[in-house]
N, C-alpha and C positions, 0 to 999 in steps of 0.2 A: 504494500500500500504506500502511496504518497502521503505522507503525513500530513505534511501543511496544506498539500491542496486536497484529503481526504479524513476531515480528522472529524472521527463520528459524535455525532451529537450537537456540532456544530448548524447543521442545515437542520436537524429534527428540534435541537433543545427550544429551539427558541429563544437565545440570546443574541442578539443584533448585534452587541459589540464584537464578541468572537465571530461572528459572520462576516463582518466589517473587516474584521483584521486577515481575517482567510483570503477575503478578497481581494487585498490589498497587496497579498504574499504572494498571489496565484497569477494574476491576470498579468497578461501584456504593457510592458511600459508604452507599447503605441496605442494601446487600448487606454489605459488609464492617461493618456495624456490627448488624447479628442474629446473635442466639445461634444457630446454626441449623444449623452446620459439621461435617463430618464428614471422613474419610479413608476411601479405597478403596485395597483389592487386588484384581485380578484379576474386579472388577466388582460385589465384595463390598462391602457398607456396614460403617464402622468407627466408634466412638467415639473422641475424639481423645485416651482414655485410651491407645488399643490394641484395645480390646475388640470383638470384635461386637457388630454391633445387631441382635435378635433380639427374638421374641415381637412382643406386639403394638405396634402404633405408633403416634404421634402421642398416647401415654398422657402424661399428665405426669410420669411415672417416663422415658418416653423422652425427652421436651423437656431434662428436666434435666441429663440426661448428654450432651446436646450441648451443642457447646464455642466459645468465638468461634475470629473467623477466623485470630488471631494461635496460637491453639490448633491448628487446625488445620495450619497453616504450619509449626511448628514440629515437630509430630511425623511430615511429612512429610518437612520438612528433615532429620530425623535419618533417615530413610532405613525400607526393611521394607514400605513402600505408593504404591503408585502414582500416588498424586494427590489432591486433596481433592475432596468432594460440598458440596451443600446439599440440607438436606432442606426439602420443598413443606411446605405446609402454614399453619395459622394464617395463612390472608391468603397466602401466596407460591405463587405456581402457575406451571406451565411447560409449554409447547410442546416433540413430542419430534418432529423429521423425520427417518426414516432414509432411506438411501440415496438422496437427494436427486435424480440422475441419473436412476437407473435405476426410480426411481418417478413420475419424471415430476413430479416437487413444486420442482421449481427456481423457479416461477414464483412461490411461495410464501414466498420465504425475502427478497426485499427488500421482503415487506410486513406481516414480521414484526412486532410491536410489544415495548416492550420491553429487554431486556437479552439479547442475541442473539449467539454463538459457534458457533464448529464443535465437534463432538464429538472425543474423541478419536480416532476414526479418519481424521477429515479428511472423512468421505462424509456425515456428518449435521452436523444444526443444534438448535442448543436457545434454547428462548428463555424469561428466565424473568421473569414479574412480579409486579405485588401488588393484588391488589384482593376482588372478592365471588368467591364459590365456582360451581362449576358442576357437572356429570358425570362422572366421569373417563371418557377414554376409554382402554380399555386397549389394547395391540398387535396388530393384527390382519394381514391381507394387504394393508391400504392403505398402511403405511408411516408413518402419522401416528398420534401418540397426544399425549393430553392428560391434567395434572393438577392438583390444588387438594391434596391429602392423599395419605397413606401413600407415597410415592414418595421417591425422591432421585435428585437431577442431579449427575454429576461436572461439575468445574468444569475448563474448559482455560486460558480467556481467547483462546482463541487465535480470533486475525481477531473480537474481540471490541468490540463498538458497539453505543450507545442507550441512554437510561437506564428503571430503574423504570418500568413504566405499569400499569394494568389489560389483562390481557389477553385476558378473560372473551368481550367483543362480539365479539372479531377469532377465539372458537375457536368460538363459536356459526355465526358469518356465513359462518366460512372452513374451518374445521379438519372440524366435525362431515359436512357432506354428504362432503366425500373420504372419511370414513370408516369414514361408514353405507355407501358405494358398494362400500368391499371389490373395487373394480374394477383396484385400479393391486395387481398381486402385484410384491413384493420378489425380485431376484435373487438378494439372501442366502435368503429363505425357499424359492423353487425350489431353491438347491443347498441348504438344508436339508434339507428334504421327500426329496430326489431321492439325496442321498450322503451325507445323515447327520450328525451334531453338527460344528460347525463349529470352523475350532484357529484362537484368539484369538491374538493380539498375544502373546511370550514363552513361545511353546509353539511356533512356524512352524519356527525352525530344524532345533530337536531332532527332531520329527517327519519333517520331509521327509528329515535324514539319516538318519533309520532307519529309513524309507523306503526312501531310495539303497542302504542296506547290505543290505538284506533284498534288492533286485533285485539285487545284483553278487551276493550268494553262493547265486545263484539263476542265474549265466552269463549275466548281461545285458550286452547291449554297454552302452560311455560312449553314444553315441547312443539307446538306448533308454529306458535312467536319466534323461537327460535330456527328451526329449517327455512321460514320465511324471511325475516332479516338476513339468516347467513345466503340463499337465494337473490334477493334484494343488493344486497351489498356486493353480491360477486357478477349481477349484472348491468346495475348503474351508478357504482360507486369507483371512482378514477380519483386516484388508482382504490382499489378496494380497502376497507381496514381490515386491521387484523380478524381472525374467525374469535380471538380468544375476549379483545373488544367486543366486538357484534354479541357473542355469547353473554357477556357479563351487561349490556344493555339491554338484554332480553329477559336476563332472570331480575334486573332490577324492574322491569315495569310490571311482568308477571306478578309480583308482589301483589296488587295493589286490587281492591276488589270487583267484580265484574260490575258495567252500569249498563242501562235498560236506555238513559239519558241519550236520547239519537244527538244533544245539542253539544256531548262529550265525545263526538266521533271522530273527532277531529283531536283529540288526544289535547286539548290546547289545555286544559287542565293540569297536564303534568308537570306543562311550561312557565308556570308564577308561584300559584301556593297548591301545596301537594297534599292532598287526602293522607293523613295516616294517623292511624288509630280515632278516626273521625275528629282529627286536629288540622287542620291546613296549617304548609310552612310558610312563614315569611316569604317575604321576597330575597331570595340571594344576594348578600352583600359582601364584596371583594375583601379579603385580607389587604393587608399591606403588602405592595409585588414586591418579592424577594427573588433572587437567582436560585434555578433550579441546578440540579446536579445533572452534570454531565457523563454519560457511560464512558469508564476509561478507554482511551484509545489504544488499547491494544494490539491494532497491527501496528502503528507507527515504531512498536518493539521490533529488532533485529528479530528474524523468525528464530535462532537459538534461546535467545530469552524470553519469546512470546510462547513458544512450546513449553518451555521449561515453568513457566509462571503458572498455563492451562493446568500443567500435568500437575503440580502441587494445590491448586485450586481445586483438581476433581477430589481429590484425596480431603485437604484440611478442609475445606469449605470456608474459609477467612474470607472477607472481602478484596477482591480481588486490586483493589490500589494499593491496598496492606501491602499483598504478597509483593506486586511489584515494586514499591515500594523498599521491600525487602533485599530482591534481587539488584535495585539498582544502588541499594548499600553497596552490595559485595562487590558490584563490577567498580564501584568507585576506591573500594579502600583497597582493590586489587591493583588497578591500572594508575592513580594518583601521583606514583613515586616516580612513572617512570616517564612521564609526559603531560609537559605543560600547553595551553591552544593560546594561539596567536587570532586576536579577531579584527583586527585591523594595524596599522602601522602604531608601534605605542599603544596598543591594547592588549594587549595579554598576561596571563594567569592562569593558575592552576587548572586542572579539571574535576578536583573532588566536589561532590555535593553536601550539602545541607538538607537533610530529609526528616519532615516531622509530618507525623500521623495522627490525627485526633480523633479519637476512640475511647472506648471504654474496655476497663479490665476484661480477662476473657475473650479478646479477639483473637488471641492464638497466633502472635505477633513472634513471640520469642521460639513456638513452633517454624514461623517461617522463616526465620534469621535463622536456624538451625539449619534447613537443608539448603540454603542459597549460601550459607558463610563455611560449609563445610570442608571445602577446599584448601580457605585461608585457616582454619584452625587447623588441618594437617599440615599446612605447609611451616607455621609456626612450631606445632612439637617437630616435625623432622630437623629444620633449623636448630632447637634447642639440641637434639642427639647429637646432631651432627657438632654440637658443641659445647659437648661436656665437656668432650678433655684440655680443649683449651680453659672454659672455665678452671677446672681443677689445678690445670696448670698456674693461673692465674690467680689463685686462690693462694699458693704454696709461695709464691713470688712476692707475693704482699705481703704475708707473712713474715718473710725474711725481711723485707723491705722496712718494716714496721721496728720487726725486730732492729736492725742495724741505724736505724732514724733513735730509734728509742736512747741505744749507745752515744751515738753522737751527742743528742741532746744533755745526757750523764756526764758526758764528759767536758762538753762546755760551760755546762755548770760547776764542776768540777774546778778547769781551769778560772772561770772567773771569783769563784773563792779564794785561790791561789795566788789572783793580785794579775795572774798570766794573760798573754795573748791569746782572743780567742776565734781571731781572721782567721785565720786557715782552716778551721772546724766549721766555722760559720759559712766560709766559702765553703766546704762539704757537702754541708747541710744543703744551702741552698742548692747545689750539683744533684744533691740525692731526689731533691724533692722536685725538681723537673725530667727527675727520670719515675716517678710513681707508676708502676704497671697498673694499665687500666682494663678490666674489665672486656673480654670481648663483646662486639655489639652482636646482638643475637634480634633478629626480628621479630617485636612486640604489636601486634599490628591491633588487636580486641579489647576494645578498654569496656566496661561494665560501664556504672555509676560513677564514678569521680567527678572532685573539682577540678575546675579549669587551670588553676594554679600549678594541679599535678599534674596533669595532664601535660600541660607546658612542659613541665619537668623535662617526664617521659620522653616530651620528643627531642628538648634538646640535648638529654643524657643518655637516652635508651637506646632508640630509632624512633629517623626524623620523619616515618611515615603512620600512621593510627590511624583508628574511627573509636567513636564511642557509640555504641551500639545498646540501647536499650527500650525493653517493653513498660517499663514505670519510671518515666523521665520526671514522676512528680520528684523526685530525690534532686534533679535538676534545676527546674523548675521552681516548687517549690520547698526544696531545703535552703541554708544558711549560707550557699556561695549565693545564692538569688535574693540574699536580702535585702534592705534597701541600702546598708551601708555599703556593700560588697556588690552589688548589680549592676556598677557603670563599669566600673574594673575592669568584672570578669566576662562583661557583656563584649566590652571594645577589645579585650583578648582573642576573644573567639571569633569576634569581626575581624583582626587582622591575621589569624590563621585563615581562615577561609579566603582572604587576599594575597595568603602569599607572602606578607609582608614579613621584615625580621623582630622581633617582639623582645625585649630587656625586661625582663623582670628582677625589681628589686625585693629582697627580705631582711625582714628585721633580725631575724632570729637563726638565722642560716644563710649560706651561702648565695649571693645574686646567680644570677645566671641567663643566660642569651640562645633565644629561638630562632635559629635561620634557615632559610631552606627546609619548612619542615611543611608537611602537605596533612590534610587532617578531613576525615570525613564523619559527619554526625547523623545518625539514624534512630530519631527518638516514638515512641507513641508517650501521649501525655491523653488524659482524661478533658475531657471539653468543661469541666467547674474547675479543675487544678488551673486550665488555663486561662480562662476567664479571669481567674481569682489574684494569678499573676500579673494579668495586665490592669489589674482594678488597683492592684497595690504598688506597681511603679508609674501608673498615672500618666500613660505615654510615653515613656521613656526608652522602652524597648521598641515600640516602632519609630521614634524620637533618631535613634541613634543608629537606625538600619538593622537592627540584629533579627526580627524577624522576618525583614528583606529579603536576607538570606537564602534562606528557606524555602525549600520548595515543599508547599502546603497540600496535607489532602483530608477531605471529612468523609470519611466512606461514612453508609449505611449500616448498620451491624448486619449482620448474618445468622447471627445468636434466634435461636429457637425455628431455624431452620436445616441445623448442620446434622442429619440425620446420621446416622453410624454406615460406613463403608468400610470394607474389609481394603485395610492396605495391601496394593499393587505388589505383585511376584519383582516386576522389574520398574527401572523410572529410567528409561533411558533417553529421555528429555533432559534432567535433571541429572542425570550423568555427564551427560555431553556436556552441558553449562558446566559442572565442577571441572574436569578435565580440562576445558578451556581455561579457565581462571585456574588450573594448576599449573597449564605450560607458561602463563603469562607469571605469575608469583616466580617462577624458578629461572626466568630473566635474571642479569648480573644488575643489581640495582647501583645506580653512577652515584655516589658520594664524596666530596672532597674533603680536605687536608681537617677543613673546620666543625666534619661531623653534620653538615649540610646536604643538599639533595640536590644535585647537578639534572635535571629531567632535561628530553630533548623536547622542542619546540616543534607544537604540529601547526600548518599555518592551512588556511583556508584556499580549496580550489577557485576558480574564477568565479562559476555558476554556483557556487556554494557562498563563496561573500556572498554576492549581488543576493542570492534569498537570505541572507541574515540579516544586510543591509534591510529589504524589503518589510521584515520581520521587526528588526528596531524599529525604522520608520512609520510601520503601522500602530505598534504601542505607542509611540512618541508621542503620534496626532493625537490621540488620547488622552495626555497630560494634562492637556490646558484647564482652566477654570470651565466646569460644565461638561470636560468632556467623561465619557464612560470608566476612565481610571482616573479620577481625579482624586477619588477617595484613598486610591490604594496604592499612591503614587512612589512609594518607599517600596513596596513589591515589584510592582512593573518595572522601577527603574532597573532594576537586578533580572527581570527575566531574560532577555535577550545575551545577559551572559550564561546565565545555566543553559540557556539552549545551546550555546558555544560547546560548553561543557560536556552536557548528552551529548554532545555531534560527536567530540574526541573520545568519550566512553565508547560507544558504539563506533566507532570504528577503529581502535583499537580492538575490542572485542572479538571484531568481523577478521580480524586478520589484515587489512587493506594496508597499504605502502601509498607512501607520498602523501600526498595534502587532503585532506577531509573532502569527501567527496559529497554532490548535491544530496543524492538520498540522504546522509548521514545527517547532515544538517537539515532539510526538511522534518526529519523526524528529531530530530532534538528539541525543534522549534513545535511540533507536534505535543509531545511532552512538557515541554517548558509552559504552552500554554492553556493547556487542561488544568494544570499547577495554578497557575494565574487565577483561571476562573472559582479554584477552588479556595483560594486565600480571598478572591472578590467575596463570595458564596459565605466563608466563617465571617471576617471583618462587618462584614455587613450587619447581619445579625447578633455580632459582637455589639456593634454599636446602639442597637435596640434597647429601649427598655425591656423589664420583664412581662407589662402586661404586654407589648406585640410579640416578643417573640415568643412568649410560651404558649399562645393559643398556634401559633403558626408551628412551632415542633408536636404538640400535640394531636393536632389536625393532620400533620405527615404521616405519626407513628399509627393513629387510629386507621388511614385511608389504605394504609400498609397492609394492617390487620384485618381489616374488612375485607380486601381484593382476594387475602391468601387463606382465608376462612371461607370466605363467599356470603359473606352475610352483611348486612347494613349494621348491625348493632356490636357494641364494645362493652361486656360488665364491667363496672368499674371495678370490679376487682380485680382486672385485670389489668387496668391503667395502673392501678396503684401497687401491682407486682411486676408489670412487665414493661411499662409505659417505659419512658424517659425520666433519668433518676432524677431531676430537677425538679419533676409534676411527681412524684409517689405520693408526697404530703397532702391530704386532703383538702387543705387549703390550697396548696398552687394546682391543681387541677381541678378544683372548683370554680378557683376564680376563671382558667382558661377556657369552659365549660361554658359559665354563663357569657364569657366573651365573644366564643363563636357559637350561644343560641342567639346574643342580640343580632348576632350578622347573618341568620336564616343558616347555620351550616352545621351545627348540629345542636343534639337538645337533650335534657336529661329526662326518659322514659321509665315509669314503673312496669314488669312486666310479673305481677303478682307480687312473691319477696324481690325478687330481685330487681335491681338497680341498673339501668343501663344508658351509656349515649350512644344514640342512633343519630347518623350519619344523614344530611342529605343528599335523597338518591340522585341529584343531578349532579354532584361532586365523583358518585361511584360511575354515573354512565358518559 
């Protein structure tokens, strides 16, 4: 997969800024820089004032009210329209394939020329270029059309590659006989023809529930409702929804009791206040919009570490950004020592990462640090065998050392009671004590829990390579190095380890000592109140000072009360493969100089691979400003575009590849880097909440969760209050988040005999 121009969840989640920035990564520099741009609704053409575009076209009254692409983006990004176009014309023309599949045109779409994406619906292909004019061809039964003029293409980016060409030759050679043939008829145009105007994308739900209401108050079984909707849906629904959707709008209207009411046949009932338990609901009233979570993008992983993450997923059942999470520890506290990335002239630094996981106990975190770090813990004990005997040697040497130091000083004392000189002993002494046998360095790479203080230590006295790896980072977090006396400290230490930078540390009580060349990678889970509770107590100061910048962020879902019991796998030879790599890279001669420092070679970026980091910075940047879509989280973003540097040189180190970081690698770093982004957008956000919004809004998740995967509308509270969100257990904070979302029509608290329940409303489950 291409990550940056195929990074999932981006065209479904419904976040416009990650949309924005995909597109910004994807598209043609000759694209983005024509006047040409437009905005759509509902399939309509917009001007990027707002306005329709109407009357005739390609006039120069219409050129001029088209808008750049930053024009575009922006009245998108404020919301009201669906997506942006470009309109053909003057030189730009385009390729349109629909229903690629079922027209039999697949064979057509890798020889597209071009600037080449899926459509909106995922089932077509567009492709657009620039050169001399030709025919149009309009839409016929063949599925293939072509244009030079009066047209326009929505723009997705999605699974988007190729740049600018002429496309003129290839719709003469290739496009026109399929189309003069009129031979391949569209499945969408058969269920046209056959069952009438088709319901587009943001009309399927609403439809097929009043649909569903019309059959129940009509005495349809749930069984019937259902065959009919999934019927319904797979002939005039473009593209279709899911069957597991359709099903679960079916069993929610079935619910509801049959009516005789011929003035309810039209189901418009279901659509305001809803019958139940002869209560109607409210009117639906919105939460506060919060960022949704986005499904990890797991191809943008190297396939050795994308296998290797599945294959421990089938097995632990963890959340799946945990595990990866996990694995991209390892690859970092592996690869870290021995190569630093170059991301522009005078920009370069390490490539280890900052990884923190926000979760609760029980995600089985330190289960997955165990199969992804296995490598590097045998490479550490063989290290140590391999160096006992110099230890021992070294051991016997000091000894003497100590011993003969011991003399010296006897005897200096000695002579200065005597009234004697005692130069020549003292010159000894000092000779002795710049020969002290030091310890061999033996490779210490897994740190637990520790202060950062030691940690320093470690690297500049042990080996200048580590990670601190832990599942209850509350020790970190919220222990006594995170105090408030001790939190800028040790905060701006571990910001200039993740820099690179040389770090002096002074002590009162023992010996200073000097951090250089030491590379350090940090893979923590902290509990979502531990962390809260930290940034409530240093009052800004840790986003203040960049330290959670750093950091690449993720709030998975728990998994918890769904991890049924599986009999561990005979073999993992996903999870082999990954160790064995990260064994031959560990057993590399790691480059150390004179000072105990880490000499790494420099990986520097291919041509095609800047220009998408470049494209990738640039699209965060525009973001920055007052108002824009990172304005909030401006301390994060500034830092994403280098971890995407970062994952580039992980993964391709990993891949084995020579010479400069190549496009894929960085496309998928920046893949990564910006799922991360969305997911620090996603916590800070709701960090910033009070508690009465956010807790009706976690509550409202965890309930809509339990409902889908029970099948039921209703939640006993004793269930909230054992399984819920450990914030709402207290009968008071899920009381209050209760009546909060009954005032907003979304759910409500039900007696059903003794027991106590909130029932969900049903237009939230369909």
């Amino acid at each position: 997969m291409n990550a940056v121009t195929d990074l999932p969840g981006w065209l479904t989640g419904g976040d416009r800024l990650s949309h924005s920035m995909q597109l910004r990564a994807v598209l043609p520099p000759q694209m983005q820089a024509a006047n040409r741009w437009l905005v759509h609704r509902e399939k309509q053409p917009f001007y990027p004032d707002g306005t329709p575009r109407r009357g005739e076209l390609d006039t120069p009254e219409d050129v001029a009210r088209m808008g750049t692409f930053d024009d575009a983006l922006r009245t998108y990004q404020a919301g009201g329209f669906d997506g942006i176009g470009f309109a053909l014309g003057d030189g730009w023309q385009g390729i349109d394939l629909d229903y690629i599949e079922s027209n039999g045109l697949a064979h057509l779409v890798d020889q597209l020329p071009g600037y080449v994406e899926h459509s909106p619906s995922g089932k077509g292909v567009h492709a657009i270029g620039f050169g001399e004019s030709f025919n149009n061809l309009d839409a016929n039964a063949s599925g293939v059309e072509a244009y030079c003029s009066k047209r326009f293409f929505t723009v997705t980016g999605d699974r988007g590659r190729g740049t600018i060409a002429c496309i003129a030759g290839f719709v003469r050679a290739a496009i026109e006989p399929v189309h003069s043939s009129k031979a391949r008829k569209s499945a969408a145009s058969n269920n046209d023809d056959a069952q009438g105007t088709p319901i587009a994308e943001g009309s399927r739900n609403v439809a097929l529930a009043s649909l569903a209401g019309t059959m129940r108050s009509r005495g349809m079984t749930a069984s019937a409702i259902e065959a009919g909707l999934l019927a319904h849906n797979s002939e005039r629904c473009v593209p279709p929804l899911p069957d597991k959707e359709v099903r679960q709008i079916a069993r929610s209207m079935a619910r509801y009791p049959v009516t005789n009411d011929a003035a309810h046949d039209d189901a418009s009932h279901l659509f305001g206040a809803v019958p139940c338990e002869g209560i109607e609901w409210p009117e639906l009233q919105p939460l506060i919009a919060k960022i949704e979570a986005q499904e990890y993008p797991l191809d943008a992983l190297p396939d050795a570490v994308r296998c290797a993450v599945q294959e421990v997923a089938g097995f632990v059942k963890a959340p799946v950004p945990l595990i990866a999470t996990s694995a991209l520890a390892a690859l970092s506290l592996a690869i870290q020592a021995h190569v630093d990335v170059q991301r522009a002239d005078k920009l370069h630094g390490p490539c280890g990462l900052f990884l923190l996981a926000i979760a609760e106990s029980g995600e089985r975190k330190t289960t997955c640090d165990g199969f992804f770090t296995k490598a590097i813990h045998d490479h550490e004990a063989a290290m140590l065998e391999v160096a006992k005997p110099a230890i021992l040697a070294q051991k016997s040497e000091h000894a003497a050392w100590s011993a003969k130091r011991a003399g010296l000083l006897e005897k200096i004392k000695t002579l200065s009671k005597g009234g004697n000189s005692t130069a020549a002993k003292a010159q000894e002494l000092h000779d002795l004590d710049d020969n002290e046998p030091t310890a061999p360095r033996v490779p210490r790479l897994v740190y637990g829990d520790t202060t950062p203080e030691e940690l320093g230590f470690k690297l500049a006295m042990v080996w200048p390579s580590g990670g601190v790896i832990s599942s209850e980072a509350g020790t970190v977090f919220g222990g006594h190095a995170m105090g408030k006396d001790s939190a800028m400290r040790n905060m701006a230490m571990l910001n200039q380890l993740w820099d690179g930078a040389t770090l002096k540390v002074d002590r009162r009580t023992s010996a200073s000592f000097t951090v250089q060349g030491a590379r350090l990678t940090i893979a923590l889970q902290v509990q979502e109140a531990t962390l809260r509770a930290f940034f409530e107590s240093l009052k800004g100061l840790a986003r203040g000072m960049g330290f959670l910048a750093r950091f690449l962020v993720s709030w998975p879902e728990s998994t918890q009360g769904t991890r049924y019991f599986t009999e561990a796998p005979t073999n993992w030879p996903h999870l082999a493969a990954f160790n064995n790599r990260l064994s031959a890279i560990l057993n590399r001669l790691v480059a150390i100089d004179s000072d105990g420092g880490l000499t790494p070679a420099m990986l520097t970026l291919a041509p095609e691979a800047k220009a998408a980091w470049v494209r990738f910075h640039d699209a965060i940047e525009a973001e920055l400003s007052p108002g824009g879509e990172l304005a909030e989280v401006r301390d994060v973003a500034s830092k994403c575009a280098d971890n995407a540097a970062r994952l580039a040189a992980l993964f391709h180190v990993f891949a084995g590849s020579i010479g400069p970081i190549d496009l894929a690698a960085m496309e998928a770093g920046a893949g990564i880097a910006a799922w991360h982004l969305q997911e620090a957008r996603r916590f800070l956000g709701e960090l910033a909440m009070p508690a009465e919004v956010s807790n009706p809004m976690r509550l409202e998740a965890w309930m809509l969760d339990y409902c889908r995967r029970e099948k039921t509308d209703t939640v006993p509270t004793r269930e909230v209050q054992r399984r819920g969100p450990k914030s709402l257990r207290e009968k008071a904070a899920w009381a209050d988040a209760v009546r909060e979302l009954s005032e907003l029509g979304r759910a409500r608290l039900v007696q059903d005999g003794k027991k106590r329940q909130v029932q969900i409303n049903p237009l939230l489950l369909a």
